[in-house]
Structure formats: C-alpha cells, structure tokens
C-alpha positions, 0 to 999 in steps of 0.5 A: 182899907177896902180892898174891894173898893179899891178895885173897883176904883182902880179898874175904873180909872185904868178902863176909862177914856174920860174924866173919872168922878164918884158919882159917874163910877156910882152910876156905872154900878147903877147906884150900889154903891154910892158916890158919897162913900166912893168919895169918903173911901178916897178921903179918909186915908193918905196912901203912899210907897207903904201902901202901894208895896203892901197891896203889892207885896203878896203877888210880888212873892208868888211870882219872884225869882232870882232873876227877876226885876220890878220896875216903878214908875211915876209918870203919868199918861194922859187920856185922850179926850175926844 
C-alpha cells in the first residue's frame, strides 16, 4: 500500500466540495502524479476493517489510555453541490 497516496487521496476526498475524480486530483498536483496511476493504486487492492486498523493501529497506541474510547461509524454525508 502507498501510504503516501493514500493521503494525498483521502485529503482530497476530505478537502473537497465536489465530485472527486483521478484525473481532477492530477490536476490539482499539476500533472506529478498521474491519473493513470491515482486510478491503478485504487484498483489494485480491496481494502476493509483489516486495513483500516492497521493504518489506525499505530496512532491509536500512542494516544490510548485506560479510559479512553474509539468510535467507528459508517455513515456517509453527502456533499453539497452548489
């Protein structure tokens, strides 16, 4: 997995208040990475619960304590199109 990619990905789906595409977050780098690849990273692999906690696990046990909680939910907001 491309941690890198992934961010940059994830920001942008977080950041934006529109329809998220490969080739619109290529442009936004200005063509350094290219769609064909944005595309390819997302295909390649099916990611679920596993991957989630263990792109989560780390910061999790930095900030743990004994009274501490963590909450998922899988609802999803839509975005506004104006």
């Amino acid at each position: 997995m491309n941690k890198g990619l992934l961010d940059l990905y994830s920001d942008n789906l977080i950041s934006s208040f529109s329809c998220i595409t490969a080739t619109g977050l290529s442009n936004l780098l200005r063509g350094n990475i290219s769609h064909d690849r944005i595309t390819s990273f997302l295909s390649c692999e099916e990611y679920g619960s596993k991957e989630l906690w263990q792109l989560a696990k780390p910061l999790m046990r930095k900030i743990e304590s004994p009274d501490s909680v963590l909450i998922f939910g899988n609802s999803i907001e839509e975005k506004t199109l104006y």
